[in-house]
C-alpha positions as a LaTeX table, in Angstrom:
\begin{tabular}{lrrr}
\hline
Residue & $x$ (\AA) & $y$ (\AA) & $z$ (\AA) \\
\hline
Unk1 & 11.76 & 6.15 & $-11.54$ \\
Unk2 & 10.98 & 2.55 & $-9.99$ \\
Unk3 & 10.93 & 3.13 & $-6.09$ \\
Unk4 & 8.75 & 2.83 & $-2.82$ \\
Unk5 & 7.73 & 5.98 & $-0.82$ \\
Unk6 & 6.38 & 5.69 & 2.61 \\
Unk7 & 4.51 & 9.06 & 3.28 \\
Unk8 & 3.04 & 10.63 & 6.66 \\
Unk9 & $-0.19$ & 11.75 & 5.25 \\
Unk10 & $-1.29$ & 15.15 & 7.25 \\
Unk11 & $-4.95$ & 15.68 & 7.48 \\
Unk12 & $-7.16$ & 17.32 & 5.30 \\
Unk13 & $-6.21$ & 15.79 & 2.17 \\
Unk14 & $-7.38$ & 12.53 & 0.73 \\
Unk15 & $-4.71$ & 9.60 & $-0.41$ \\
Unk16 & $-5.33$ & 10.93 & $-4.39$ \\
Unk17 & $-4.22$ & 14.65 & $-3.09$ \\
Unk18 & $-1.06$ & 12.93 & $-1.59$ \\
Unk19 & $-0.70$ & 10.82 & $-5.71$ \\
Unk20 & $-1.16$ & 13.83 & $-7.43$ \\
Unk21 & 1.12 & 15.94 & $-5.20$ \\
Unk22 & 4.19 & 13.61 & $-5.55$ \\
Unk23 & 3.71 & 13.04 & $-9.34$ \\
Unk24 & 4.49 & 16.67 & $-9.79$ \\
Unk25 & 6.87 & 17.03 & $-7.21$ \\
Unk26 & 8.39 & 13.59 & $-8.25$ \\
Unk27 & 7.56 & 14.81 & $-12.10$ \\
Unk28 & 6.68 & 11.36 & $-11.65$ \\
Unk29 & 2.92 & 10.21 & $-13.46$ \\
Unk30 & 2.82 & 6.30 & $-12.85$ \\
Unk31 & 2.44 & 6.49 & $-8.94$ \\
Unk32 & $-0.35$ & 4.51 & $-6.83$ \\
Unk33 & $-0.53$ & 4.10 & $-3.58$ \\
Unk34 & $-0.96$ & 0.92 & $-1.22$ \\
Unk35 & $-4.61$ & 1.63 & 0.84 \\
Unk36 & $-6.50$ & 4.63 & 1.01 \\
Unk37 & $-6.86$ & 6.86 & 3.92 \\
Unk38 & $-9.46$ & 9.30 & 4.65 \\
Unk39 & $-8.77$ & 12.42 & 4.82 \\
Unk40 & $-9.28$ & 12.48 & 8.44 \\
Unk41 & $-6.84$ & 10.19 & 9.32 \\
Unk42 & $-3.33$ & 10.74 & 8.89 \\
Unk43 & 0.02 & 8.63 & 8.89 \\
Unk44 & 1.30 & 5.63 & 6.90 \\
Unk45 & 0.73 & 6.13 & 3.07 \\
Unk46 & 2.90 & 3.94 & 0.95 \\
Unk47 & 3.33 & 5.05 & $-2.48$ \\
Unk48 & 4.59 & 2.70 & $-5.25$ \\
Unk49 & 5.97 & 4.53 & $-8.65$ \\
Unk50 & 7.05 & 3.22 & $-11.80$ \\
Unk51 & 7.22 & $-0.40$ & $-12.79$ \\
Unk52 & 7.13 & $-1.36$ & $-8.45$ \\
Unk53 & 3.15 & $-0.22$ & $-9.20$ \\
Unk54 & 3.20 & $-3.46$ & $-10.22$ \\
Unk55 & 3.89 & $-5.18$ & $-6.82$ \\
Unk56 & 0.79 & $-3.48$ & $-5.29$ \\
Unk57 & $-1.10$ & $-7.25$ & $-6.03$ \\
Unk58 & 1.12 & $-8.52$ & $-2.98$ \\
Unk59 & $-0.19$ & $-5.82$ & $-0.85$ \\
Unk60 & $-4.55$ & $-6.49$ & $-1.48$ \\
Unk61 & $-3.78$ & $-8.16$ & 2.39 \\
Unk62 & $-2.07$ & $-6.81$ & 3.91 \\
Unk63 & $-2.11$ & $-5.98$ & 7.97 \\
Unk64 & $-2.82$ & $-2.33$ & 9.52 \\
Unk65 & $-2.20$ & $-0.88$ & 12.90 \\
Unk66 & $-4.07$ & 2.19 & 13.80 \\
Unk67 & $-3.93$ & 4.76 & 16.91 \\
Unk68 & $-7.00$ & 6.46 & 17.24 \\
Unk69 & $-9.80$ & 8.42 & 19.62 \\
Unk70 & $-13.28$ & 7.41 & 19.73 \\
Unk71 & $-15.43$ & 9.96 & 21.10 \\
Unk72 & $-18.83$ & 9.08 & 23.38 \\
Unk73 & $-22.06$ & 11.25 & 23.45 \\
Unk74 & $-23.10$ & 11.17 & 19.91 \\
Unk75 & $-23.66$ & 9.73 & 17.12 \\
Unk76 & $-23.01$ & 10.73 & 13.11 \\
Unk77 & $-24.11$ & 9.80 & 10.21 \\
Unk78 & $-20.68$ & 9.06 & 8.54 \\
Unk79 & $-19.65$ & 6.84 & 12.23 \\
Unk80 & $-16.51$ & 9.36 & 12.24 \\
Unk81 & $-15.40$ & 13.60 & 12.94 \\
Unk82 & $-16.44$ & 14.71 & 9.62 \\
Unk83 & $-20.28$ & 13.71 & 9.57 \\
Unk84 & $-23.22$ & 15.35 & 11.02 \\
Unk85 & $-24.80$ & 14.28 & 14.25 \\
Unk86 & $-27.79$ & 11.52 & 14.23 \\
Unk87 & $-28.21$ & 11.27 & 17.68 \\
Unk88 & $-28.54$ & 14.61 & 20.26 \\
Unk89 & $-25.65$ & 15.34 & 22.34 \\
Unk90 & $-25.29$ & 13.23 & 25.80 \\
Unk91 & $-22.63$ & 13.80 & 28.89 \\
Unk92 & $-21.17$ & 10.78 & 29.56 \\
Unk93 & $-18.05$ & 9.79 & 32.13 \\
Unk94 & $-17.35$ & 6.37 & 31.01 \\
Unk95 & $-15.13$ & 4.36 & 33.68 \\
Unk96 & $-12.37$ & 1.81 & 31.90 \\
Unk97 & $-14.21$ & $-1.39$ & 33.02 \\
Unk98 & $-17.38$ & $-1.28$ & 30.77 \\
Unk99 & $-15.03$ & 0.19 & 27.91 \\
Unk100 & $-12.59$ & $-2.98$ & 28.42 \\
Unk101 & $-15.80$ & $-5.49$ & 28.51 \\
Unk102 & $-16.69$ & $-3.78$ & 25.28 \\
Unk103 & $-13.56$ & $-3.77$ & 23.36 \\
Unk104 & $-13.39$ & $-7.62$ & 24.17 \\
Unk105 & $-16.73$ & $-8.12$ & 22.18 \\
Unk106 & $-14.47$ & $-6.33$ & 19.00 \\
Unk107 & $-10.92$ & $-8.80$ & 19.17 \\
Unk108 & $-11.34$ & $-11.42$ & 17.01 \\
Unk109 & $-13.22$ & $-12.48$ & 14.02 \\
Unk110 & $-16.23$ & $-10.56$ & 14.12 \\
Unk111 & $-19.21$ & $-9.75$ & 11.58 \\
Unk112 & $-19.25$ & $-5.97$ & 11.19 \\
Unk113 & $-21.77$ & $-3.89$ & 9.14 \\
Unk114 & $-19.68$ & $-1.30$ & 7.05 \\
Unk115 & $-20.65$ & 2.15 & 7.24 \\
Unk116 & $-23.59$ & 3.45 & 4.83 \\
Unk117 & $-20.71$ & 6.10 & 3.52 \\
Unk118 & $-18.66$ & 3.46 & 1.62 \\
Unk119 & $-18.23$ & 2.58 & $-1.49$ \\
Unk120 & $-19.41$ & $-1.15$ & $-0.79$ \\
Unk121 & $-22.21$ & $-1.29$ & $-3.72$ \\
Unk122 & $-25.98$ & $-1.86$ & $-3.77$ \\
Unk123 & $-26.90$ & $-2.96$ & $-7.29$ \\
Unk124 & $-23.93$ & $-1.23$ & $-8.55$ \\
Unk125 & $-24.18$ & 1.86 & $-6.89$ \\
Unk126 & $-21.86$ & 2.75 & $-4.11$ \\
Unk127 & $-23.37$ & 3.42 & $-0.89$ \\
Unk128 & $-22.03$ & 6.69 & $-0.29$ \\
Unk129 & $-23.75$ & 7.99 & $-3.57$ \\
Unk130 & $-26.87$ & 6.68 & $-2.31$ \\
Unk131 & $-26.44$ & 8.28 & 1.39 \\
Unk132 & $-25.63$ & 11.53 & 0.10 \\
Unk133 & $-28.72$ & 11.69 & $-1.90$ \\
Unk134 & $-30.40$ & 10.43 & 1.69 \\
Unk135 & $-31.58$ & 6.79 & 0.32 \\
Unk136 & $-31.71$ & 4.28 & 2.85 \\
Unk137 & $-28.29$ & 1.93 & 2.74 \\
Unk138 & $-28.44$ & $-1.40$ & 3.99 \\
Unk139 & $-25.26$ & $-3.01$ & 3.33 \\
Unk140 & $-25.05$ & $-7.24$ & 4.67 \\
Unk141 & $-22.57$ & $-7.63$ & 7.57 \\
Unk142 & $-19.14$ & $-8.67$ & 6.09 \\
Unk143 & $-16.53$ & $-11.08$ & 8.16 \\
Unk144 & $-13.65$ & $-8.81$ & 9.16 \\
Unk145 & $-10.94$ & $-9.73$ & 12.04 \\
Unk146 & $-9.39$ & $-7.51$ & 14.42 \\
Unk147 & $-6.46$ & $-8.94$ & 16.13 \\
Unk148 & $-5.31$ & $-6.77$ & 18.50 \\
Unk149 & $-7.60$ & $-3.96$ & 20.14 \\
Unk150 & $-6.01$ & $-2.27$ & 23.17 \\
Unk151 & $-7.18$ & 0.40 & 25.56 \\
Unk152 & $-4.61$ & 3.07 & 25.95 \\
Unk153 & $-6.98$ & 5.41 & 28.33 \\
Unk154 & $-10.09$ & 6.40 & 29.03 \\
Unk155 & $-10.81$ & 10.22 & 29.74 \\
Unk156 & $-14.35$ & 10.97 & 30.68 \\
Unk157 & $-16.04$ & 10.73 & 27.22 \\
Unk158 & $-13.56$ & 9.77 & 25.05 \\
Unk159 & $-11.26$ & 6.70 & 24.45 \\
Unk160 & $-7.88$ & 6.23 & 23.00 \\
Unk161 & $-7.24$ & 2.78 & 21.40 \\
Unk162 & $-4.66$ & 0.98 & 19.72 \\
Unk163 & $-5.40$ & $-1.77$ & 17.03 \\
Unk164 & $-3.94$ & $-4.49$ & 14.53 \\
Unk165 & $-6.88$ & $-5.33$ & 12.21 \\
Unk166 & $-7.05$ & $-7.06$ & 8.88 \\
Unk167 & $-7.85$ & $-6.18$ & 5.33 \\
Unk168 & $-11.40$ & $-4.57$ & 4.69 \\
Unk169 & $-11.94$ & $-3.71$ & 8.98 \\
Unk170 & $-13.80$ & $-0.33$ & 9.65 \\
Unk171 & $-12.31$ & 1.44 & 12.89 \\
Unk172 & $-15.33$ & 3.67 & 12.32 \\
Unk173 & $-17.94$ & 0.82 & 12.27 \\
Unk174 & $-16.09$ & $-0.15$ & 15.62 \\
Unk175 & $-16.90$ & 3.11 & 17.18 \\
Unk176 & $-20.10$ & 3.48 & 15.91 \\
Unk177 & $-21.26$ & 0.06 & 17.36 \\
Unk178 & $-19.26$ & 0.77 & 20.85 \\
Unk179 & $-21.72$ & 3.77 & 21.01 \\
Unk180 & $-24.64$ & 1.67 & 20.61 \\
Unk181 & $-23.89$ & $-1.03$ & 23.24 \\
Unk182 & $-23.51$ & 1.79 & 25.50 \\
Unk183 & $-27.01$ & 3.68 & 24.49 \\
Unk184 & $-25.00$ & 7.03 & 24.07 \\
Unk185 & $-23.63$ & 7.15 & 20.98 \\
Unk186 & $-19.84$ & 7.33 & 19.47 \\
Unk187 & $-18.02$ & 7.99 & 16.54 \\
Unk188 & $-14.82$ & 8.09 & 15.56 \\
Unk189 & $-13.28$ & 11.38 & 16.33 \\
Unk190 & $-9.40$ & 10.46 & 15.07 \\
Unk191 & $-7.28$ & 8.36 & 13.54 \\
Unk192 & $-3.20$ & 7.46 & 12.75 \\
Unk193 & $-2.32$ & 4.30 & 10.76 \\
Unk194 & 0.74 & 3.64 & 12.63 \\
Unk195 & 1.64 & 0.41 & 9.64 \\
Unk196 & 0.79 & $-1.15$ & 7.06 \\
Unk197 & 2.74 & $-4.53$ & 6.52 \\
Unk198 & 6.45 & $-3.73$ & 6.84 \\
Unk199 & 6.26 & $-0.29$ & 6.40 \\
Unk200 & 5.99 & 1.64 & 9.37 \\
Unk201 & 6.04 & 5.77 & 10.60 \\
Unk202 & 10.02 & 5.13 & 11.22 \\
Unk203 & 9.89 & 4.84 & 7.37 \\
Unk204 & 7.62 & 7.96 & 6.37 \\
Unk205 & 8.40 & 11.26 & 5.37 \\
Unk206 & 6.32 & 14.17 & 4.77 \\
Unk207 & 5.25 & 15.68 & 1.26 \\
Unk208 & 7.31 & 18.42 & 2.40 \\
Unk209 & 10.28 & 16.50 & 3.28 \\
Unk210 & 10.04 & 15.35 & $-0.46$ \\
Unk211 & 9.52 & 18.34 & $-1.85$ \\
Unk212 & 13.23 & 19.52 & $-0.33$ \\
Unk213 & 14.68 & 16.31 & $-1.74$ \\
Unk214 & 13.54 & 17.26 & $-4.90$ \\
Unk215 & 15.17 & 20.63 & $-5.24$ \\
Unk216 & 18.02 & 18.43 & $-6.54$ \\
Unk217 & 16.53 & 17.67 & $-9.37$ \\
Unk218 & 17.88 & 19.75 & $-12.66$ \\
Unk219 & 15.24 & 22.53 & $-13.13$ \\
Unk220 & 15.95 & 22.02 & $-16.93$ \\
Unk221 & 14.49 & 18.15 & $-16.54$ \\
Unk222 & 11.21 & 16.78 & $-18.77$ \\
Unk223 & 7.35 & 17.40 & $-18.27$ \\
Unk224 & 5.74 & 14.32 & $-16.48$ \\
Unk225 & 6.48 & 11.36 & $-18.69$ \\
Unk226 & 3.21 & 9.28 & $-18.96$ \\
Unk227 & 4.42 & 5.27 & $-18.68$ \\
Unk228 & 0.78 & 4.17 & $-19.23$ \\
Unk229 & 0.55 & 1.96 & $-22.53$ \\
Unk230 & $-1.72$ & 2.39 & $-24.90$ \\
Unk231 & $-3.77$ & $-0.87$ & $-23.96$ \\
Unk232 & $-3.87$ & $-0.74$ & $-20.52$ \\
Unk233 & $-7.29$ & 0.22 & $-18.23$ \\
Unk234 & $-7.39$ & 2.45 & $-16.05$ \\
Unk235 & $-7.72$ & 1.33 & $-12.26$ \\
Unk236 & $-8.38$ & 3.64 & $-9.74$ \\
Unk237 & $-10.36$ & 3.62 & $-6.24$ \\
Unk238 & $-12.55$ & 6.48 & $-4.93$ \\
Unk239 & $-12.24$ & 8.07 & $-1.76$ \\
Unk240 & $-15.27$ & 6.72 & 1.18 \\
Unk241 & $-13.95$ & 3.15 & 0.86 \\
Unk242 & $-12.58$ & 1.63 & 4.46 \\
Unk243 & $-9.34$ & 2.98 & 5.66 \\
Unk244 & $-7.41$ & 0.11 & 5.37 \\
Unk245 & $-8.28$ & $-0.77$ & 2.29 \\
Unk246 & $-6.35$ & $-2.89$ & $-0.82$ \\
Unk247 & $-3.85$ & $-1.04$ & $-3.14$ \\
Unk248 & $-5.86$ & 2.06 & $-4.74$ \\
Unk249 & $-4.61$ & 0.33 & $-8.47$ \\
Unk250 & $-6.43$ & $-2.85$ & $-7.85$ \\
Unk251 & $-10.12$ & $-0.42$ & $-6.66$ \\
Unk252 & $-9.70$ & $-1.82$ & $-2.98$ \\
Unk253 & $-11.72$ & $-0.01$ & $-0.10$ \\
Unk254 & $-11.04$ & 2.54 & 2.25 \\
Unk255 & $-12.37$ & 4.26 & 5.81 \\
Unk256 & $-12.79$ & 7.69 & 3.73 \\
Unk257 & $-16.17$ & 9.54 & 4.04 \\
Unk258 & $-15.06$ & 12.17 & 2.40 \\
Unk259 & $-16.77$ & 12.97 & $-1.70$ \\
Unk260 & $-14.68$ & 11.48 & $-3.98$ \\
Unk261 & $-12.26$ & 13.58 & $-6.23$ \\
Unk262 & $-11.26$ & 13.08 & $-9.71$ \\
Unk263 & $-7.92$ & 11.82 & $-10.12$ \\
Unk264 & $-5.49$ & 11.40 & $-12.88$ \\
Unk265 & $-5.84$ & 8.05 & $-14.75$ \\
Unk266 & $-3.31$ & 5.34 & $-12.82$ \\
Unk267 & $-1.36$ & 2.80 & $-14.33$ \\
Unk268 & $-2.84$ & $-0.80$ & $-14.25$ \\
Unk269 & $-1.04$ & $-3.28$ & $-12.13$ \\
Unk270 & $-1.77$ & $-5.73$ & $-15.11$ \\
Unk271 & 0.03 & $-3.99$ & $-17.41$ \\
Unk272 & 3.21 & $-6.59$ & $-17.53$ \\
Unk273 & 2.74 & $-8.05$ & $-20.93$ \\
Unk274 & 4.88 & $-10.60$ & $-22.61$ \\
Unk275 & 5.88 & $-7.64$ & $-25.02$ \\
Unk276 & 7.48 & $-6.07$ & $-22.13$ \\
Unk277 & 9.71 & $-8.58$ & $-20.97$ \\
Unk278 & 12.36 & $-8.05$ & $-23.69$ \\
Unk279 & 15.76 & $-9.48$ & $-22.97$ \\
Unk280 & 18.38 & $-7.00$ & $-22.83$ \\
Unk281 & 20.71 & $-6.65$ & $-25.97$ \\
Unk282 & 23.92 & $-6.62$ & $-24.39$ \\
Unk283 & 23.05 & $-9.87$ & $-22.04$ \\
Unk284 & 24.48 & $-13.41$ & $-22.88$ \\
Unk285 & 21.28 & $-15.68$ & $-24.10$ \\
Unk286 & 21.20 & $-18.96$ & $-22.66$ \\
Unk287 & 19.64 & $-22.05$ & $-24.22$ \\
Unk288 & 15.82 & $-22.08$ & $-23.95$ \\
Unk289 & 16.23 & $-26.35$ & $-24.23$ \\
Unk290 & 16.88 & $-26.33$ & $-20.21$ \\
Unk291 & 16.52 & $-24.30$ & $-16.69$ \\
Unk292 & 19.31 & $-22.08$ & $-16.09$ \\
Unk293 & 21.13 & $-21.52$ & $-12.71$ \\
Unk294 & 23.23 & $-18.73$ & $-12.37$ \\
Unk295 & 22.04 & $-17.11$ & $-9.08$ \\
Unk296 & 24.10 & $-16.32$ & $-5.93$ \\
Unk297 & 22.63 & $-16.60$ & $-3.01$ \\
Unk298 & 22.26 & $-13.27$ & $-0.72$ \\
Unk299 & 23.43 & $-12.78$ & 3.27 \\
Unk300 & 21.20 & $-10.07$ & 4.34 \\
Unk301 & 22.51 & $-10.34$ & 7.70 \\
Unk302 & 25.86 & $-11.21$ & 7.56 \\
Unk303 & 28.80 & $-8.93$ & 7.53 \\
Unk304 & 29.98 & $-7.97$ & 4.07 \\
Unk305 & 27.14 & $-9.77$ & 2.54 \\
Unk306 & 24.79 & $-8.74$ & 0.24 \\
Unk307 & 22.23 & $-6.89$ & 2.57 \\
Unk308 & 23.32 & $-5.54$ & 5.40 \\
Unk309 & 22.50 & $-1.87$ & 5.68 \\
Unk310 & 20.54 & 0.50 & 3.76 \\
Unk311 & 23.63 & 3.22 & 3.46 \\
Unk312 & 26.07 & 0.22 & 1.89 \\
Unk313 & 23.65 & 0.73 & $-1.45$ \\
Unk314 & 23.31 & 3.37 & $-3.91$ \\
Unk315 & 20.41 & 3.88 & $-6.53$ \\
Unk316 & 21.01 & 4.48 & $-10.33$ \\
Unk317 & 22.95 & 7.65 & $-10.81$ \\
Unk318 & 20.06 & 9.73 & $-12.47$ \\
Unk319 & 18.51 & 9.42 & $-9.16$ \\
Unk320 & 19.63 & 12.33 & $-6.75$ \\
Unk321 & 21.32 & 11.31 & $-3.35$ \\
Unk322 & 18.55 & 13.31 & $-1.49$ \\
Unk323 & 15.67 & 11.95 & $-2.91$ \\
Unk324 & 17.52 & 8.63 & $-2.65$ \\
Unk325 & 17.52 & 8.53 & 1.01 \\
Unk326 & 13.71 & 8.80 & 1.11 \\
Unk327 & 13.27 & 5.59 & $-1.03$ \\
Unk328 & 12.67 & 2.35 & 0.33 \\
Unk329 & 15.53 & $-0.09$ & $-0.11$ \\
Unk330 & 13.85 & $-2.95$ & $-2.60$ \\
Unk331 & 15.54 & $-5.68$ & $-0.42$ \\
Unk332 & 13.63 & $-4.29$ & 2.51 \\
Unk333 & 10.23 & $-5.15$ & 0.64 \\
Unk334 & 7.72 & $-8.28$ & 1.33 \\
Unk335 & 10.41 & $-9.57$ & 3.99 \\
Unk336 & 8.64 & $-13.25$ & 3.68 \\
Unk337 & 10.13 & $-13.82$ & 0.44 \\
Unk338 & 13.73 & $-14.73$ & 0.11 \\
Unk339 & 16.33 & $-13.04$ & $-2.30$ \\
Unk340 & 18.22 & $-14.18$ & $-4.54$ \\
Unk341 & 20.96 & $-12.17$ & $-6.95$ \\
Unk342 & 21.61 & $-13.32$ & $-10.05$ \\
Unk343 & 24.18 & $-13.13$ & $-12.53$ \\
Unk344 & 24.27 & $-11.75$ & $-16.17$ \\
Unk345 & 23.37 & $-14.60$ & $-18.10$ \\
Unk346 & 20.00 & $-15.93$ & $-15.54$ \\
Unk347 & 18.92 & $-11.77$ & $-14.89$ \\
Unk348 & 18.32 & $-11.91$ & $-19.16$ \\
Unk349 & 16.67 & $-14.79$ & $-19.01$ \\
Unk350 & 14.52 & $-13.72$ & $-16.13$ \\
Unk351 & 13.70 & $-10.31$ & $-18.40$ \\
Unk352 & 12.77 & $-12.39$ & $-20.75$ \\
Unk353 & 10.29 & $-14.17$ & $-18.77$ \\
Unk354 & 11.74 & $-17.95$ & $-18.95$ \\
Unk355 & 11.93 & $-20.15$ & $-16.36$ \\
Unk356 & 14.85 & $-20.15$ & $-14.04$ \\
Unk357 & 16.18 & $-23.37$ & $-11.34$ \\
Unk358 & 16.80 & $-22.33$ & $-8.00$ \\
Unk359 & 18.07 & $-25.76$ & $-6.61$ \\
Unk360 & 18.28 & $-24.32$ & $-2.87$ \\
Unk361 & 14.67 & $-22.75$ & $-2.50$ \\
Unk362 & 12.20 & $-25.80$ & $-3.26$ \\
Unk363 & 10.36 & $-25.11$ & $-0.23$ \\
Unk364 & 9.99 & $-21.82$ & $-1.21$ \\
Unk365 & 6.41 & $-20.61$ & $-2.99$ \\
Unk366 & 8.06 & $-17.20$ & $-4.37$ \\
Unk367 & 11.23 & $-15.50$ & $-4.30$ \\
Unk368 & 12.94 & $-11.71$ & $-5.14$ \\
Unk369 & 15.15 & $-11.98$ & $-7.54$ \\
Unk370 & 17.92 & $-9.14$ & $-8.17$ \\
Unk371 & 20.57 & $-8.56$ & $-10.30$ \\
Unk372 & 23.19 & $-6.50$ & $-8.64$ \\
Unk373 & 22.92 & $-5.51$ & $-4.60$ \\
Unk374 & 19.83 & $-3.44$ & $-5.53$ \\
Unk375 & 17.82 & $-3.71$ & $-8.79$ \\
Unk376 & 14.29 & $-6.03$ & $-7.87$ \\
Unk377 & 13.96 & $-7.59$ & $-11.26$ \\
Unk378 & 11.29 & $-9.62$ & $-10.76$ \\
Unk379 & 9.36 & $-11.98$ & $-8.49$ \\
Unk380 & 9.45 & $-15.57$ & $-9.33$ \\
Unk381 & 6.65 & $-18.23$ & $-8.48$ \\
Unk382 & 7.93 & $-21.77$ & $-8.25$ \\
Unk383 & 6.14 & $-23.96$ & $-10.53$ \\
Unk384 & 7.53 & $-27.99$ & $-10.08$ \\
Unk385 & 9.59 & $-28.78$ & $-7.68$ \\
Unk386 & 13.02 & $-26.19$ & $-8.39$ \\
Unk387 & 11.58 & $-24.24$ & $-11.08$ \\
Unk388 & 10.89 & $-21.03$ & $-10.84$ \\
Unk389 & 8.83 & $-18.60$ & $-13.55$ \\
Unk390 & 8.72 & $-14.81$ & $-13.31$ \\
Unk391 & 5.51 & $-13.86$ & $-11.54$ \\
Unk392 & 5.96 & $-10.34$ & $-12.71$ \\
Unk393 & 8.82 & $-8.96$ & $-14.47$ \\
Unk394 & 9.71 & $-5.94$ & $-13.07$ \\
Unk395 & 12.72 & $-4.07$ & $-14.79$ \\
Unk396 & 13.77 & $-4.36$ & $-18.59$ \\
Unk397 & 17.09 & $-3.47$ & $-19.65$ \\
Unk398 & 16.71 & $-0.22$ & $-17.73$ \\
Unk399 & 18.15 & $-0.95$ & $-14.05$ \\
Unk400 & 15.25 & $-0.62$ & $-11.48$ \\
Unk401 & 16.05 & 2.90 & $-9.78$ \\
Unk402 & 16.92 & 4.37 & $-13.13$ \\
Unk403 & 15.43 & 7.30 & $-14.55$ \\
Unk404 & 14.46 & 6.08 & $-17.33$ \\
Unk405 & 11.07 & 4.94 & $-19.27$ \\
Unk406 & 10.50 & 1.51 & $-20.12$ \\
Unk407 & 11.32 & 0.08 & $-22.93$ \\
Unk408 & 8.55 & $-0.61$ & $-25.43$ \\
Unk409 & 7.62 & $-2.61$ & $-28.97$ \\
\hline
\end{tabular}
């Protein structure tokens, strides 16, 4: 099952909780996610499955908006809700003008000390290991940017906010230093990641929303296949790394102060070997002497063109209609790249990993390329001038959407 899951993550669990639950609803085992969130914080989750893990890489960057509460009076020891209190407990009744001047200080780009529960590492040791044992942490300021922080209200001693930061930015760090300024002490007392680069809440379902989609699913159907190849390495992230952190495959960071939890072993992003890019059988070869170009350009926006609603597509038949309407359409995904479709001939070629022309995209750096209205094949990176080379390969001869493993020497 290749497909992209946006989930509302409920508090209480962590971002591995939410993995492991849809691999066993889903029945699903290569499934990452896209930035880890605490289990505090709730909201956006994308989840990648199958052989779309692999476009997690384009993701390491990617923007997050956040709504959240930062609470005045104290300080903790973990800057958010969940940690205990370093400071004793003031009243406060902050008025909107000194909280304004002190957001302002925040927009930007900033140097912010991450928390001392993180998993940024002192000699090799993440922080949060050393904090729990009560070591002293002293992590280096890092450059972050936050480009949008907005006051929604202020209400006595606590704040709401709304903010557009970039990768590796701790919200909690934010409040923590807000309560210093004003010599009574904050942390962060909520949080809601509201986006993370196209995906947004309009997009997210619950886990229980999923689980109802996959009632559909024959009761009779396989154990959890495991997709993982023999040779690849394990990736994975642990939970107290900043919240809007890099894809949990390639062991980004997250706002998470919670202990980390063991987690199933996740399939490396890497793993797109030459021996995996085998050209289907029943495809025409071309010859390997010269480009190719057999690729129709899409309209995503005109009518009766190749994109222009989500209903006007269906996935592979193996994968039910309910749980089909919960996946992310793949022409919907990393909007700043242009599509192209291509015919029979160019899509085995592509598979195949050989080089491909695309006369009317020179100016572009890297393109989606699909065979069919729906199946992502691959992404291409142009290498001189009109040539284009398969970046990653991203479906054998198993349609993307199909329920079926990959192919394999």
């Amino acid at each position: 099952m290749n497909a992209v899951l946006i989930i509302d993550k409920p508090a209480g669990l962590t971002s591995h909780d939410v993995v492991n639950r849809a691999r066993r609803i889903l029945r699903e085992r290569s499934i990452g996610h896209l930035g880890t969130l605490d289990p505090l914080a709730t909201g956006v989750l994308p989840l990648v499955t199958g052989n779309l893990t692999r476009l997690a890489q384009f993701y390491t960057s990617s923007e997050k908006t956040y709504e959240g509460t930062i609470r005045f009076g104290f300080a903790t020891d973990t800057y958010d809700a969940e940690g205990d209190p370093t400071t004793a407990p003031q009243t406060v009744s902050l008025s909107r003008e000194e909280i304004e001047a002190q957001a302002a200080r925040f927009r930007g780009v900033i140097q912010q000390t991450p928390p001392p529960f993180s998993a940024k590492k002192i000699k090799g040791v993440p922080a949060y290991k050393l904090a729990r044992q009560q070591k002293e942490v002293i992590l280096p300021p890092v450059q972050v940017e936050i480009k949008e922080f907005e006051i929604l209200s202020v209400d006595v001693d606590r704040v709401c906010f709304r903010a557009r930061v970039a990768s590796g930015t701790y919200m909690r760090s934010v409040a923590h230093e807000m309560g210093q300024a004003l010599t009574c002490g904050a942390h962060l007392e909520s949080l809601r990641r509201t986006s993370v680069a196209e995906f947004t809440l309009e997009d997210a379902h619950t886990l229980e929303q999923l689980a109802e989609a996959a009632r559909s699913i024959s009761p009779t159907r396989g154990p959890i296949k495991n997709s993982t190849s023999s040779n690849s390495k394990d990736q994975t992230s642990p939970e107290g790394t900043p919240e809007n952190s890099p894809p949990v495959l390639l062991a980004g960071q997250t706002e998470s102060t919670a202990e980390p939890r063991p987690v199933e072993p996740a399939r490396s992003l890497s793993d797109n070997s030459d021996e995996e890019r085998r050209q289907s059988p029943s495809a025409a070869t071309p010859s390997p002497q010269r480009p190719i170009t057999g690729i129709m350009l899409t309209n995503e926006e005109g009518p009766g063109g190749a994109f222009s609603d989500s209903s006007s597509f269906t996935l592979s038949k193996q994968t039910p209609e309910p749980l089909e309407a919960l996946f992310v359409h793949p022409r919907k995904l990393l909007p700043n790249f242009p599509s192209v479709t291509a015919d029979e001939p160019t899509a085995a070629r592509i598979r195949s990993g050989r080089t491909i022309n695309l006369p009317d995209f020179s100016r572009a750096r890297q393109v989606k390329v699909f065979a069919g209205q729906r199946d992502l094949i691959a992404i291409a990176t142009r290498v001189a001038g009109t040539l284009f080379h398969p970046k990653i390969v991203l479906c054998d001869t198993t349609p993307c959407g199909a329920d079926t493993p990959v192919r394999r020497p």
